[in-house]
C-alpha positions as a printed NumPy array, in Angstrom:
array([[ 14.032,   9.237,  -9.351],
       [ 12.45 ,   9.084,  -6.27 ],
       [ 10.977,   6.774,  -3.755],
       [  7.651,   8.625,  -3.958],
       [  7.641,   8.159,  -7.761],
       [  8.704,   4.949,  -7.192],
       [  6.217,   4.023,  -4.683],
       [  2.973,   5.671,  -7.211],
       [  3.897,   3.121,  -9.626],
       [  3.591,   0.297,  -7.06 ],
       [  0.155,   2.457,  -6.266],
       [ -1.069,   2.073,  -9.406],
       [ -0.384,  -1.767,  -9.278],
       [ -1.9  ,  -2.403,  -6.697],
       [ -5.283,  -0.404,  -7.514],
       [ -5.177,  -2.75 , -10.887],
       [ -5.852,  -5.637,  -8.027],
       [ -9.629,  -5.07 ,  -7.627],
       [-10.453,  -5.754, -11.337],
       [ -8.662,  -9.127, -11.663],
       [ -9.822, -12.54 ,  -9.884],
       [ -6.298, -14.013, -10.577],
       [ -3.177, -12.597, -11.613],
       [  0.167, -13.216, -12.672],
       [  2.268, -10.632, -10.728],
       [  5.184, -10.687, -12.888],
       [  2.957, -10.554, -16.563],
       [  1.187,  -7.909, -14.455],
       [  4.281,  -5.074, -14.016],
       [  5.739,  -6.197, -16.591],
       [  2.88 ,  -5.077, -19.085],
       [  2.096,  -2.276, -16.861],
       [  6.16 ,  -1.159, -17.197],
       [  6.055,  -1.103, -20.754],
       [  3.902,   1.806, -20.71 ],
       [  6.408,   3.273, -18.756],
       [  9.827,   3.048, -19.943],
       [ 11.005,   6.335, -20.469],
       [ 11.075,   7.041, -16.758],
       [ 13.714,   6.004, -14.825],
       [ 12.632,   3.874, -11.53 ],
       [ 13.519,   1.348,  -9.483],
       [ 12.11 ,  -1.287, -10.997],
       [ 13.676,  -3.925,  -8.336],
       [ 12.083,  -2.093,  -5.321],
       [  8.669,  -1.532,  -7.349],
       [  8.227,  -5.782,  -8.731],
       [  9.459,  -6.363,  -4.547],
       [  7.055,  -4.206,  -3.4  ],
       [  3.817,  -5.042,  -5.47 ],
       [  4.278,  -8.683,  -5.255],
       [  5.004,  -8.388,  -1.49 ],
       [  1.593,  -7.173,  -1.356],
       [ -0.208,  -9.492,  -3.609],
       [  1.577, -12.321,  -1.92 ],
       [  0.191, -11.188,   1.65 ],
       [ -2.983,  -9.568,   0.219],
       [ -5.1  , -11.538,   2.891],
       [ -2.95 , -10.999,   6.345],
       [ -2.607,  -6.929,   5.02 ],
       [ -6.839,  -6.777,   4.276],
       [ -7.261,  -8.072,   7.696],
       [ -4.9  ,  -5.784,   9.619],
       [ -6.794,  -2.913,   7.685],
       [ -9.7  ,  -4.744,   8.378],
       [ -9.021,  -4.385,  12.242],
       [ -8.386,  -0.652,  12.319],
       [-11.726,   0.015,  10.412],
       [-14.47 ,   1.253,  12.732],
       [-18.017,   0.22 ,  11.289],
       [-16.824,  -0.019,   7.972],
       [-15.313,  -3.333,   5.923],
       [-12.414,  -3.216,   3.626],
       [-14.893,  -3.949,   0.489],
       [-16.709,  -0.722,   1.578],
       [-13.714,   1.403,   0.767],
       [-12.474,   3.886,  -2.154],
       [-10.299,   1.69 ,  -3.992],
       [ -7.327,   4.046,  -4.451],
       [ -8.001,   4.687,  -0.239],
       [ -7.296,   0.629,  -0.235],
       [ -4.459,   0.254,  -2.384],
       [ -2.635,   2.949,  -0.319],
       [ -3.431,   1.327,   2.951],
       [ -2.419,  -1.553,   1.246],
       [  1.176,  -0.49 ,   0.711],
       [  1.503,   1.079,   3.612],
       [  0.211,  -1.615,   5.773],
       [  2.575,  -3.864,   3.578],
       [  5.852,  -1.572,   4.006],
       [  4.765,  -1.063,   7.879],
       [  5.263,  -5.001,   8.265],
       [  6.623,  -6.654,   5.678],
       [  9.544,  -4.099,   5.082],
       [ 12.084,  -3.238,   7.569],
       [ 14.354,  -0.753,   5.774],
       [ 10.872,   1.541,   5.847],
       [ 10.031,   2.844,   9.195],
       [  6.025,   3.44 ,  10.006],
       [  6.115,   6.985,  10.02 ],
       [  7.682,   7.153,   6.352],
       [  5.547,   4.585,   4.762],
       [  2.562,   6.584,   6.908],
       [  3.307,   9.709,   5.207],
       [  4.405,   8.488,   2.02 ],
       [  0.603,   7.08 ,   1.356],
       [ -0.837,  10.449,   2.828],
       [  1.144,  12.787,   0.2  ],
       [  0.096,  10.032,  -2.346],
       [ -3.132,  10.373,  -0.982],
       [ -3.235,  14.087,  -1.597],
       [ -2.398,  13.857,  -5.71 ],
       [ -4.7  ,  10.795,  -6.515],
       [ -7.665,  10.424,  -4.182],
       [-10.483,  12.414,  -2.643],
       [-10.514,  15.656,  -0.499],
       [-11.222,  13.732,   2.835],
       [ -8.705,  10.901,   1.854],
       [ -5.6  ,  11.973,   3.705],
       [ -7.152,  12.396,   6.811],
       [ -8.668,   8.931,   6.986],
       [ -5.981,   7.073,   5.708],
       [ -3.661,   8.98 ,   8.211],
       [ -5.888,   7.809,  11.02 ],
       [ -6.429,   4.358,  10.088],
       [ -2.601,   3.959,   9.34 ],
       [ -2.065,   6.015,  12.758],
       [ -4.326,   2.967,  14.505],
       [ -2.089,   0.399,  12.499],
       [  0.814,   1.887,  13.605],
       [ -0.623,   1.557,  17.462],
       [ -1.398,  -1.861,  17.082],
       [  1.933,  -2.708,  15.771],
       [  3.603,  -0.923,  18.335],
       [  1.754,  -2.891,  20.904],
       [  2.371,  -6.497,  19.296],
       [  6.365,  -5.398,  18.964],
       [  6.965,  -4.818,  22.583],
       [  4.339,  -7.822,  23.587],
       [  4.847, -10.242,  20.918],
       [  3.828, -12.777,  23.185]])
């Protein structure tokens, strides 16, 4: 299997987010991968990723947060959020994924699970992220 199938699992883990107050990441995928077992994924790379969000949930909303213009994370489509959540979380938190794949990875996602006008604005607000990041890396200081 693929990354990209891979990576719409940890999606659709992440979208599951906005209806819990708490959650238990592992009881989490591992009810949400019994629904799934006849397809073969990475199942190491999926748990990493979606409790690498979870666990930095606050620091990711915030750099989102920052590349909003007149808008708040609360105000957006919630599948728009959970892929600028893993992207954002990739883009920082994993260092095997370069920007520009995790950018385009949640724009094709984009494409198959959220609105018309969706790829376009996450592209741009990932585009800003990217920016920013690129700014702090060569003046961490």
């Amino acid at each position: 299997m693929s990354r990209r199938v891979d990576r719409r699992h940890v999606f659709c883990l992440i979208f599951q987010l906005e209806f819990f107050d708490e959650i238990d990441t592992k009881a989490l995928f591992e009810s949400y991968t019994e629904h799934h077992v006849g397809e073969a994924v990475d199942s190491k790379f999926i748990f990493d990723e979606f409790s690498g969000v979870y666990e930095n949930l606050g620091t990711i909303d915030e750099t989102i947060g920052e590349n909003l213009k007149a808008w708040t994370t609360d105000r957006l489509n919630k599948a728009d959020l959970a892929l600028l959540r893993l992207a954002v979380y990739e883009m920082f938190y994993n260092e095997q994924i370069p920007s520009s794949v995790a950018i385009n990875e949640a724009v094709e996602l984009s494409k198959a699970y959220c609105e018309d006008e969706s790829p376009g604005f996450i592209n741009a607000i990932l585009g800003a992220v990217s920016k920013s990041k690129a700014r702090v890396d060569k003046n961490p200081c």
